[in-house]
N, CA, C and O of each residue as an XYZ file, in Angstrom:
736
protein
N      67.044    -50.678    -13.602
C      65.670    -50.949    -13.186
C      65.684    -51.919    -12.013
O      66.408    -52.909    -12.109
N      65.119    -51.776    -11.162
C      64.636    -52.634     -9.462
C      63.912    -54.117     -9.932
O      64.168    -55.207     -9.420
N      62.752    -53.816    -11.259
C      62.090    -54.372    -11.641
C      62.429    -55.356    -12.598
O      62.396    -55.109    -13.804
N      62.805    -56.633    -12.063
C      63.540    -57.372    -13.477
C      62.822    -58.921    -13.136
O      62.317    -59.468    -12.155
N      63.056    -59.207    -14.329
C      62.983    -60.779    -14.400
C      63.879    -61.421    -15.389
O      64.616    -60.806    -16.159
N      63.702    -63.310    -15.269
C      65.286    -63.743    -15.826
C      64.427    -64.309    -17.321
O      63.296    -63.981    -17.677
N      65.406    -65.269    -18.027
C      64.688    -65.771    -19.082
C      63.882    -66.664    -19.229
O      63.566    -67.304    -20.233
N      63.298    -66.733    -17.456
C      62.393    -67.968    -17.507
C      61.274    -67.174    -17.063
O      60.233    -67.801    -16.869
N      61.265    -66.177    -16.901
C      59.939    -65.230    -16.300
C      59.743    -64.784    -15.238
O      58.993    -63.901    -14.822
N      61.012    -65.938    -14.438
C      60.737    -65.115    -12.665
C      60.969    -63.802    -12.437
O      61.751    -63.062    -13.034
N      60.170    -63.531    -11.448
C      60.217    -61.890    -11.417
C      60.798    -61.196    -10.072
O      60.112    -61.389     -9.068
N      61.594    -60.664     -9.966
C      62.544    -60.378     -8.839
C      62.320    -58.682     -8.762
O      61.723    -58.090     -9.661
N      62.920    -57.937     -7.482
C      63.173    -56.759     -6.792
C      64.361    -56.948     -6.400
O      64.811    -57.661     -5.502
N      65.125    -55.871     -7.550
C      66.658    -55.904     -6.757
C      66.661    -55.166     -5.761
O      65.702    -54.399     -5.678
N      67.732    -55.117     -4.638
C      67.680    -54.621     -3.437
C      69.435    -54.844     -2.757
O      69.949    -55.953     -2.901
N      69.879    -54.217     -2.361
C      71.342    -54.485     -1.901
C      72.036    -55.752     -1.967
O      72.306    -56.370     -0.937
N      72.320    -56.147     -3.043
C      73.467    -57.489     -2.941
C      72.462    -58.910     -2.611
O      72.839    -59.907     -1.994
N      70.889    -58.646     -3.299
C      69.844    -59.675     -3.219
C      68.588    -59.288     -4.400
O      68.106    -58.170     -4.581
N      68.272    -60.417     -5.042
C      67.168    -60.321     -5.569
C      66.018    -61.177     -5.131
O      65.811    -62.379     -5.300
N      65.185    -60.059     -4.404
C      64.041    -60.599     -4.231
C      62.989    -61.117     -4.967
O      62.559    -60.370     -5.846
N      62.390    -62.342     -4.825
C      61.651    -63.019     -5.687
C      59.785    -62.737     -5.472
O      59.196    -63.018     -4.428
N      59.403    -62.398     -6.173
C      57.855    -61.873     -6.153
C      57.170    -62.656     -7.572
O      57.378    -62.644     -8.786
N      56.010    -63.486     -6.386
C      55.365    -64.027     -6.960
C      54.045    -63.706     -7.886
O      53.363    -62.697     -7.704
N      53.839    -64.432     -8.640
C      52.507    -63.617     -9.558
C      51.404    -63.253     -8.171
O      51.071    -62.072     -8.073
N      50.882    -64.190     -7.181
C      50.101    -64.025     -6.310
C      50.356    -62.785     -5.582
O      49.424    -62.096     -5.167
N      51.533    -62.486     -5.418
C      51.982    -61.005     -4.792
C      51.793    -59.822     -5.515
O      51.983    -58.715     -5.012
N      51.303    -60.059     -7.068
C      51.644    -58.895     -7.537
C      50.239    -57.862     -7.534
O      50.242    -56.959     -8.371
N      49.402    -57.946     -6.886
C      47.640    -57.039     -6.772
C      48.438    -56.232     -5.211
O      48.205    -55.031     -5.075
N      49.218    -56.842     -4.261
C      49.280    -56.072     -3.229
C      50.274    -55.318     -3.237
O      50.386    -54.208     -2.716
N      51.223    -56.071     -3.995
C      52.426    -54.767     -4.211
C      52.269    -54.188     -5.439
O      53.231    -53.932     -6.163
N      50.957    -53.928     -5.775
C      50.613    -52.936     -6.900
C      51.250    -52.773     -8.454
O      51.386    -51.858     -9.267
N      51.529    -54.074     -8.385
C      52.785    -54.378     -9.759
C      51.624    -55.242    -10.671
O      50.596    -55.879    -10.443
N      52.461    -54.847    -11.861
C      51.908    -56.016    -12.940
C      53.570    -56.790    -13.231
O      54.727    -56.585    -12.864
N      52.878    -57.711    -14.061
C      54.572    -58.543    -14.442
C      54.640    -58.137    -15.600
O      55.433    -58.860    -16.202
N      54.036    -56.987    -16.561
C      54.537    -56.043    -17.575
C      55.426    -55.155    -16.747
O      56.442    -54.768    -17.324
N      55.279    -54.832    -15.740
C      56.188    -53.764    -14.772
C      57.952    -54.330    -14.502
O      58.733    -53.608    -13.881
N      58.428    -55.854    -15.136
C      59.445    -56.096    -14.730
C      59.763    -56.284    -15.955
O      58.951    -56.656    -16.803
N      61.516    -55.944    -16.279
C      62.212    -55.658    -17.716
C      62.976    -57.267    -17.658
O      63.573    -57.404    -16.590
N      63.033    -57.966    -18.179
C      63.883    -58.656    -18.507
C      65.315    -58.750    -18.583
O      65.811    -58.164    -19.546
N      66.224    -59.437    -17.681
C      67.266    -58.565    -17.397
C      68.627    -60.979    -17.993
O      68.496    -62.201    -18.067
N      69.535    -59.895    -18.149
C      70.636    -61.282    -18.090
C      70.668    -62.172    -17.168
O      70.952    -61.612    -16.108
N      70.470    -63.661    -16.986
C      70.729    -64.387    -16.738
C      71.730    -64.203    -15.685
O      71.638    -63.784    -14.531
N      72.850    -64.688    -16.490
C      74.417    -64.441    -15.809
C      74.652    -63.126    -14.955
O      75.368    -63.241    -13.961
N      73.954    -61.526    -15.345
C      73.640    -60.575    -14.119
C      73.322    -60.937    -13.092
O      73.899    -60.591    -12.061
N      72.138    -61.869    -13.139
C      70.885    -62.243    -12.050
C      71.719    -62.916    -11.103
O      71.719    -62.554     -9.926
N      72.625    -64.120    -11.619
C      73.350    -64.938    -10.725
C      73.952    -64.481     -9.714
O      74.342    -65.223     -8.812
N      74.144    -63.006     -9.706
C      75.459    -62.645     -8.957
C      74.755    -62.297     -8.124
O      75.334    -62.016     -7.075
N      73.467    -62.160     -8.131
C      72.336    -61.783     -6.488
C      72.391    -63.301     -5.700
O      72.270    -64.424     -6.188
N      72.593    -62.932     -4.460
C      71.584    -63.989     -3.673
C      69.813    -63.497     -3.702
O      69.272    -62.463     -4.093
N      69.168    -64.997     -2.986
C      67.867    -64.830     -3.847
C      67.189    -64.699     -2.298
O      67.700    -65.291     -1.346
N      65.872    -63.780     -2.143
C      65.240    -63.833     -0.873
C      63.914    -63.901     -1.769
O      63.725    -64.026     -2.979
N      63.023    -63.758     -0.579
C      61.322    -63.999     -1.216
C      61.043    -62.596     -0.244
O      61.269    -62.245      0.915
N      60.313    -61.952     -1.663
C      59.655    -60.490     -0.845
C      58.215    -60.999      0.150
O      57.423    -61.939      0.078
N      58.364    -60.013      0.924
C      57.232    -60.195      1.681
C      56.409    -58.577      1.737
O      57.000    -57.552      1.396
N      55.286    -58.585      2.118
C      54.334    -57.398      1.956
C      54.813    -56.478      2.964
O      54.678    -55.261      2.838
N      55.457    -57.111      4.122
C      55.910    -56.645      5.048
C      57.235    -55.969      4.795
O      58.097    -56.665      4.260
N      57.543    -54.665      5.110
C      59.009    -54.043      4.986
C      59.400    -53.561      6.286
O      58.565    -53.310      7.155
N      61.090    -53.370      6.508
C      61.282    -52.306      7.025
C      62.566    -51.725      6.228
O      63.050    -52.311      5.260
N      62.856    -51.009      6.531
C      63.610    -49.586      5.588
C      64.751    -49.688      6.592
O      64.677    -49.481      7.803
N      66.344    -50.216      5.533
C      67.385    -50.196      6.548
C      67.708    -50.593      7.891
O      68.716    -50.326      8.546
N      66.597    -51.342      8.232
C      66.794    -52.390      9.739
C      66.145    -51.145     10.249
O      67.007    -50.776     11.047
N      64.868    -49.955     10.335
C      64.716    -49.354     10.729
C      63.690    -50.079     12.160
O      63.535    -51.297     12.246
N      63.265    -49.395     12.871
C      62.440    -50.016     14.412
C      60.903    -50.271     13.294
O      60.329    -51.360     13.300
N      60.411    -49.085     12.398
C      59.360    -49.028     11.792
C      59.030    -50.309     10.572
O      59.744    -50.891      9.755
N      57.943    -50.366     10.844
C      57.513    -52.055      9.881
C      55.983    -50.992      8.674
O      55.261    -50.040      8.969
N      56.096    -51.684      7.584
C      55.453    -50.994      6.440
C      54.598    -52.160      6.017
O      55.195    -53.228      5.887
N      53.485    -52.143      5.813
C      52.481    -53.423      4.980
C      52.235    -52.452      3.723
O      52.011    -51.250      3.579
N      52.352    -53.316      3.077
C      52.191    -52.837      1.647
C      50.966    -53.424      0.756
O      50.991    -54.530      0.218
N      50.047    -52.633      0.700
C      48.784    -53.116      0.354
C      48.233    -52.624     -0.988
O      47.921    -51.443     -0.843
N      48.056    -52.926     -1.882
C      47.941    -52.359     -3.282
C      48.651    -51.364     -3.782
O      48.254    -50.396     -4.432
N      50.328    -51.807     -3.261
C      51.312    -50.899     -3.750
C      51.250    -49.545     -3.199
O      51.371    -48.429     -3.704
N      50.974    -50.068     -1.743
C      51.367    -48.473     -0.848
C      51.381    -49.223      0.564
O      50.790    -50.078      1.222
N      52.805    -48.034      0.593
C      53.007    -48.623      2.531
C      52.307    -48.289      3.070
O      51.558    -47.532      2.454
N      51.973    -48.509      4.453
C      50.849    -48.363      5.216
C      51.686    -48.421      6.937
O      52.099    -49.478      7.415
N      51.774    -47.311      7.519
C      53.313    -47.343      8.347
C      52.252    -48.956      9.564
O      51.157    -49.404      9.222
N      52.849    -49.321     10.548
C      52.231    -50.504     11.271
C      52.152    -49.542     12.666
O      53.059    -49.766     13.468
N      51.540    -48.890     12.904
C      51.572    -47.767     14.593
C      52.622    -48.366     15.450
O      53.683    -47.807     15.726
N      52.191    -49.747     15.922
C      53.066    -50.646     17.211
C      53.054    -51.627     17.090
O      52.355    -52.317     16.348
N      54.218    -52.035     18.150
C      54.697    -53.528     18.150
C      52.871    -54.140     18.926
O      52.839    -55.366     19.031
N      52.137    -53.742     19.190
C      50.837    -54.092     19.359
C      49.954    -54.283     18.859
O      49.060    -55.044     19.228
N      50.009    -53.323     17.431
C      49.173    -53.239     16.428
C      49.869    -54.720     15.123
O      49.293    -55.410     14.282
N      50.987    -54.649     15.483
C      51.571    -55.595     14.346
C      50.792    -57.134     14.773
O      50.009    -57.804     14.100
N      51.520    -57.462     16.592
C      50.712    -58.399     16.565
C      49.193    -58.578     16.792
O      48.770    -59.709     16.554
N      48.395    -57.749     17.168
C      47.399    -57.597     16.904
C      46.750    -57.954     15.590
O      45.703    -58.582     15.431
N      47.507    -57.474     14.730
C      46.833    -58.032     12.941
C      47.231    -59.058     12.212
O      46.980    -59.236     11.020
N      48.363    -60.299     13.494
C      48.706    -61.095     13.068
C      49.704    -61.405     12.437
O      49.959    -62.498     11.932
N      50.424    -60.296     12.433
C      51.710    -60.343     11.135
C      52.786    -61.265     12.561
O      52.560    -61.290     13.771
N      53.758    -61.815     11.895
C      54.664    -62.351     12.350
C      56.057    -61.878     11.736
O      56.411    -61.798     10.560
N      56.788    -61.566     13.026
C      58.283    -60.780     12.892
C      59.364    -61.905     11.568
O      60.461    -61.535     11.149
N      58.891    -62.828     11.282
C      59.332    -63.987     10.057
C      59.231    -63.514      9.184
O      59.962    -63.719      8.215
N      57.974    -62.443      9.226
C      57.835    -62.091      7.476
C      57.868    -60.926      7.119
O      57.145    -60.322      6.326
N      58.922    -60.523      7.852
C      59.307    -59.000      7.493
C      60.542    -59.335      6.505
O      61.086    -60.422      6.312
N      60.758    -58.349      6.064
C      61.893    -58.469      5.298
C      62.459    -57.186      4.743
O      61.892    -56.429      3.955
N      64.262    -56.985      5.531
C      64.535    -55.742      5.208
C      64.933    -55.370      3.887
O      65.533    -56.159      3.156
N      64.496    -53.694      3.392
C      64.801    -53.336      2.339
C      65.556    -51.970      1.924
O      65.551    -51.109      2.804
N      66.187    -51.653      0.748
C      66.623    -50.412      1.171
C      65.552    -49.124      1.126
O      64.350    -49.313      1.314
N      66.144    -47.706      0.839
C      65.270    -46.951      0.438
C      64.940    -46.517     -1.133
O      64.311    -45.554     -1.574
N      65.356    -47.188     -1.540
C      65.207    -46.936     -3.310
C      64.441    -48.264     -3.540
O      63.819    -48.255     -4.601
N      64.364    -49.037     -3.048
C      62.913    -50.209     -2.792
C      62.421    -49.750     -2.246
O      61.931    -49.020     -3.107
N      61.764    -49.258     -0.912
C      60.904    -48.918     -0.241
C      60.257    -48.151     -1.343
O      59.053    -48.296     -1.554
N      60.995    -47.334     -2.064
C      60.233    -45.957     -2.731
C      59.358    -46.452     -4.233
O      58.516    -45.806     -4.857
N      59.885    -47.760     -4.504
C      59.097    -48.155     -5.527
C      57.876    -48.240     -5.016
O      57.078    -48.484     -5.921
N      57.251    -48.130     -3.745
C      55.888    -48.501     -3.198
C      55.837    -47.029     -3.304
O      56.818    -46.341     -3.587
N      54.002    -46.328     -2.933
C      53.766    -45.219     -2.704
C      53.622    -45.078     -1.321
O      52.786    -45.837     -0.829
N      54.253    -44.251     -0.482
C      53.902    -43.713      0.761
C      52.222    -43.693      1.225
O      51.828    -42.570      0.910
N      51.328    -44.299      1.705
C      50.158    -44.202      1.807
C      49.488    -42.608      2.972
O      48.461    -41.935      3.073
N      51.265    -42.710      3.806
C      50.810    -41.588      4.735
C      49.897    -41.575      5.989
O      49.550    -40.652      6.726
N      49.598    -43.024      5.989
C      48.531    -43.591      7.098
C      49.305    -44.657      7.684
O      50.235    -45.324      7.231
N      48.624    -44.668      8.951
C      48.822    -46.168      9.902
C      48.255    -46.930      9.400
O      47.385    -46.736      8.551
N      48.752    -48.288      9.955
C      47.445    -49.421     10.227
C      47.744    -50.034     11.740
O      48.747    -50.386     12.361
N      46.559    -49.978     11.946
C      45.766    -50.280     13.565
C      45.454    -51.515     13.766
O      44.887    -52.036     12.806
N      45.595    -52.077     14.538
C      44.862    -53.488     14.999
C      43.273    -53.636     14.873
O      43.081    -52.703     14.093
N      41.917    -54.211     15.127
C      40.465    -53.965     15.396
C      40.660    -53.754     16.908
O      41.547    -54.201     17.634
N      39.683    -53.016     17.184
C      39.459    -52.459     18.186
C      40.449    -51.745     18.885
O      40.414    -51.864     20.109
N      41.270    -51.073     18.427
C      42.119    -49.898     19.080
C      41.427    -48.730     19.003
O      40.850    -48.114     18.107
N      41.678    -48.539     20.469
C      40.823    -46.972     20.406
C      42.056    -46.122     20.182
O      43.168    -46.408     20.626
N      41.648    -44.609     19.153
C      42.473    -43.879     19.271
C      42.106    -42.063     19.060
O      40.937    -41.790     18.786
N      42.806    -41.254     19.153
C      42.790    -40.093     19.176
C      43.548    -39.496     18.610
O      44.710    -39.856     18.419
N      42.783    -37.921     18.027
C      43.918    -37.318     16.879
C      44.477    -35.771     17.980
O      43.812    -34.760     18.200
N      45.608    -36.037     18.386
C      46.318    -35.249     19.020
C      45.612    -33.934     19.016
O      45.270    -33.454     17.935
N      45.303    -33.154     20.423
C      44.622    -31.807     20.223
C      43.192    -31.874     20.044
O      42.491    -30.869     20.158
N      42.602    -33.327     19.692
C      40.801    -33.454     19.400
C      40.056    -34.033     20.410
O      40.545    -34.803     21.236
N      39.224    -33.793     20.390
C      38.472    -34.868     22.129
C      37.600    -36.027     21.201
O      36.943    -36.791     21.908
N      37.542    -36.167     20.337
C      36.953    -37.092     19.139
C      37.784    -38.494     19.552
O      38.997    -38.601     19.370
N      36.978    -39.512     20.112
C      37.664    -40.996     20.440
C      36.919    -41.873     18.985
O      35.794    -41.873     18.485
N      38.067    -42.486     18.710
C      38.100    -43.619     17.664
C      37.904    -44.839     17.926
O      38.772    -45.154     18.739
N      36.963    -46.097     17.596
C      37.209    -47.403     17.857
C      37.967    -47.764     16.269
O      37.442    -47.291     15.261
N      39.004    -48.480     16.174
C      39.321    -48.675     14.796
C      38.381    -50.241     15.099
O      38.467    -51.028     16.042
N      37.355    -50.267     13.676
C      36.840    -51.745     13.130
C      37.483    -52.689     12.429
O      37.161    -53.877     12.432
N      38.649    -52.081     11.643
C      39.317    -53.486     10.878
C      39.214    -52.636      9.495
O      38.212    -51.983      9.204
N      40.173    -52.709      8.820
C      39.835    -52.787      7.244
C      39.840    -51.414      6.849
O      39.362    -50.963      5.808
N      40.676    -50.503      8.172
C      39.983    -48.900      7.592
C      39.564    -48.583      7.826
O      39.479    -47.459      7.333
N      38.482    -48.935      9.031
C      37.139    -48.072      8.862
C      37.698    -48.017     10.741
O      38.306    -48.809     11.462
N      37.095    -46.644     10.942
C      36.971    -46.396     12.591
C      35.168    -45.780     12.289
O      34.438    -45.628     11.310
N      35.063    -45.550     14.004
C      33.921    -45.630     14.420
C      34.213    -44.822     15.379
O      35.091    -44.867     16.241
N      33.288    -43.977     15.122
C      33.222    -42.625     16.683
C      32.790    -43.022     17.059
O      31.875    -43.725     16.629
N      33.302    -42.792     18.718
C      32.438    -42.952     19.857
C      31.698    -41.045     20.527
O      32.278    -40.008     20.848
N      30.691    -41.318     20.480
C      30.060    -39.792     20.994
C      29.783    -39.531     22.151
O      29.437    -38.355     22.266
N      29.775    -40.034     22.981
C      30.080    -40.062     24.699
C      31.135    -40.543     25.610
O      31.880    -41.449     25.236
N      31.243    -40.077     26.628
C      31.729    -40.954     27.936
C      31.305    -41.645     28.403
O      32.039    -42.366     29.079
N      29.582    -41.978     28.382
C      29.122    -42.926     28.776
C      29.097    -44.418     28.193
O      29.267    -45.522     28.710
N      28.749    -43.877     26.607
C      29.106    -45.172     25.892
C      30.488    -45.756     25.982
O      30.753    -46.958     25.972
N      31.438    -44.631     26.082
C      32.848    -45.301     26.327
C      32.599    -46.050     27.157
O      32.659    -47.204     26.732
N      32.231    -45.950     28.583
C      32.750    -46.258     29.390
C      31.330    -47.623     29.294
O      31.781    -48.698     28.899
N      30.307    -47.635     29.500
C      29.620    -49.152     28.975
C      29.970    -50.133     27.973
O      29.337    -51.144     27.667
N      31.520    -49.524     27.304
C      31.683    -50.627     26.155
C      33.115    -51.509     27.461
O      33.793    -52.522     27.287
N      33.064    -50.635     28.536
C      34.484    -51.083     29.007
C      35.693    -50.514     28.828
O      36.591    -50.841     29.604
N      35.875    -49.855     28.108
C      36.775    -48.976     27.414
C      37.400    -48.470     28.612
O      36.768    -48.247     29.645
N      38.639    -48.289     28.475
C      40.042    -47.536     29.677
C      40.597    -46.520     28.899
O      41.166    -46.761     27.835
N      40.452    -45.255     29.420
C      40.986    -44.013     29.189
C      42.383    -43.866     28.416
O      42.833    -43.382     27.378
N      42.913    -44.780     29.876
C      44.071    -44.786     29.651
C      44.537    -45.768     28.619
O      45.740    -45.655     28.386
N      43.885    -46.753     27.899
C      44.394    -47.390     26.693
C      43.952    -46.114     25.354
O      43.857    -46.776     24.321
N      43.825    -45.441     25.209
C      43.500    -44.375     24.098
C      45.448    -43.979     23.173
O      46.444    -43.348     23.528
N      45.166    -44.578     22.261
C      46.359    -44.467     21.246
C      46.601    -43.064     20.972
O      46.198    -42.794     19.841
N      47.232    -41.814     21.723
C      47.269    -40.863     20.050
C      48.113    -40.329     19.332
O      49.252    -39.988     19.652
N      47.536    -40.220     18.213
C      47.539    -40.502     16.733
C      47.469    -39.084     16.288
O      47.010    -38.177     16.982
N      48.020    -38.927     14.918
C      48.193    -37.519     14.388
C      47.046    -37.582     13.389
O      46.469    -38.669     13.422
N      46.733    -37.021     12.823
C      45.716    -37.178     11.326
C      46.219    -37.795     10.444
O      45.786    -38.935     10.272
N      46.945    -37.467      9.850
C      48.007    -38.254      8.913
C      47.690    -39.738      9.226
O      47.336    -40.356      8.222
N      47.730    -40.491     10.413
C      47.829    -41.265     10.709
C      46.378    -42.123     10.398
O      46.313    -43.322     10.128
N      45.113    -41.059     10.525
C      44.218    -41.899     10.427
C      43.856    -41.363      8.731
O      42.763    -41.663      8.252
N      44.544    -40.818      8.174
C      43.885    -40.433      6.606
C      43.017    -41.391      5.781
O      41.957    -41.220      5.179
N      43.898    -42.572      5.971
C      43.296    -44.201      5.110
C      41.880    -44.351      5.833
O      40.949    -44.930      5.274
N      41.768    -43.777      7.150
C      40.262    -44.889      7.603
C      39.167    -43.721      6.814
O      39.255    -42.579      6.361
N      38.227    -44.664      6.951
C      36.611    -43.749      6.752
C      36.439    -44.413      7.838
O      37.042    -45.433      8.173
N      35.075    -43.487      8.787
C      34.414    -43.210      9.498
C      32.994    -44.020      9.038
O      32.158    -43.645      8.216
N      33.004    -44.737      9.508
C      31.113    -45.837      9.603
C      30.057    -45.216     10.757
O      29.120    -45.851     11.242
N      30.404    -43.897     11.069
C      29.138    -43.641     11.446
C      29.557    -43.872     13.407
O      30.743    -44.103     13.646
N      28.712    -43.805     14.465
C      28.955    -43.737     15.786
C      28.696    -44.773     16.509
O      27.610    -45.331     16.350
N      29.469    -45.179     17.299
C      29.188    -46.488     18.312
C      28.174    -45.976     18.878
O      28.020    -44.763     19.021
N      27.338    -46.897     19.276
C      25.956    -46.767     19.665
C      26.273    -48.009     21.019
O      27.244    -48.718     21.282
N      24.324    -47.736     21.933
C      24.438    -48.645     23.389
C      23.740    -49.516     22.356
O      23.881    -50.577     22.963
N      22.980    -49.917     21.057
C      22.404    -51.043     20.868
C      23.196    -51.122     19.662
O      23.501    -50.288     18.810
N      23.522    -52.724     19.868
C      24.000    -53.444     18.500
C      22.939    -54.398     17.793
O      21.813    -54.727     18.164
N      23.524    -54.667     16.876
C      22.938    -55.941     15.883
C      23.696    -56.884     16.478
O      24.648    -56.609     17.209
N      23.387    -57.837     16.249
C      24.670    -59.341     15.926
C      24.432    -59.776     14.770
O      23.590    -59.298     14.009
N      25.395    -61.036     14.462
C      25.149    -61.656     13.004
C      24.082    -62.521     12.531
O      23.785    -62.804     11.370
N      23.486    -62.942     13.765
C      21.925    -63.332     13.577
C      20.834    -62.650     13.494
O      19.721    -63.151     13.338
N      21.098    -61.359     13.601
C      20.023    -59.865     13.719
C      19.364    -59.839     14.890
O      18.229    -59.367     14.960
N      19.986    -60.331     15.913
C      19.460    -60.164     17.703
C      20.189    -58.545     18.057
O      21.387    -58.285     17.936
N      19.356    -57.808     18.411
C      20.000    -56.701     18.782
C      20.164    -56.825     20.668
O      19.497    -57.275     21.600
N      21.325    -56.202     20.491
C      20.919    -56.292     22.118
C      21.821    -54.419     22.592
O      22.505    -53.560     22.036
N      21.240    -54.677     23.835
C      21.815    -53.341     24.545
C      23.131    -53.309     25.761
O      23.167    -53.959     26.806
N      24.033    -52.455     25.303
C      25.600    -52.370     25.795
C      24.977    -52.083     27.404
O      25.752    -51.917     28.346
């Protein structure tokens, strides 16, 4: 079992010649309960060196980075999108593929806010909002009054956007957070 802990309760992810340490606070995003880890020997445990998991993976020193969000990877698109959402290259942490696979494949990206993107073959432009959710844009004009550059347009396969829902179409009038609407 991957899933172990010692006789004091800590709860570890074995992983090549390391046991990673996962905290109760970690366990809602990597989709675990601490009924999910078996209790394993002491004197076994010792023979790991010890790392601290992070939400962040990559698979075999691969180029690709994985956030793992209620126990499913979530691939990271780019080295743009990573820093874009803030993650820092510190808190990655490599793993093999028989760890990786204890997570579920989510089958989706994750995007930075405000990346525009496109699903290969569609004329359908995306603003991603944050959190999942994109936002059609239904013109060229509005594109182009939000500022928007053609040439920054990401694209993206479907697969890629499966995780987002759609909130509906960028519009020329917004709200703000004071309820002042104004016009793009």
């Amino acid at each position: 079992n991957k899933l172990v802990k010692d006789s004091s309760g800590n709860m570890y992810i074995l992983d090549t010649g390391k046991k990673l340490s996962v905290t109760n606070g970690q366990l809602a995003a990597l989709g675990l309960s601490s009924g999910s880890f078996v209790t394993t020997d002491d004197s076994f445990l010792s023979r790991f060196s010890t790392a601290t998991m992070q939400t962040l993976i990559r698979v075999n020193n691969s180029s690709a980075v994985y956030d793992i969000i209620s126990g499913k990877l979530y691939h990271i698109f780019s080295g743009t999108d990573f820093t874009g959402l803030g993650y820092s290259w510190g808190n990655v942490v490599t793993v093999n593929q028989t760890t990786a696979n204890v997570f579920t494949n989510a089958n989706s990206a994750e995007f930075e806010q405000g990346r525009l993107v496109q699903i290969n073959g569609d004329s359908k432009v995306y603003l991603i909002e944050g959190s999942f959710v994109k936002k059609y844009i239904p013109s060229a004009q509005i594109f182009t009054e939000y500022g928007f550059v053609w040439g920054n347009i990401a694209k993206v396969t479907a697969g890629d956007l499966s995780g987002y829902t759609t909130s509906g179409n960028l519009t020329e009038v917004v709200k703000d957070g004071s309820g002042v609407y104004w016009l793009v």
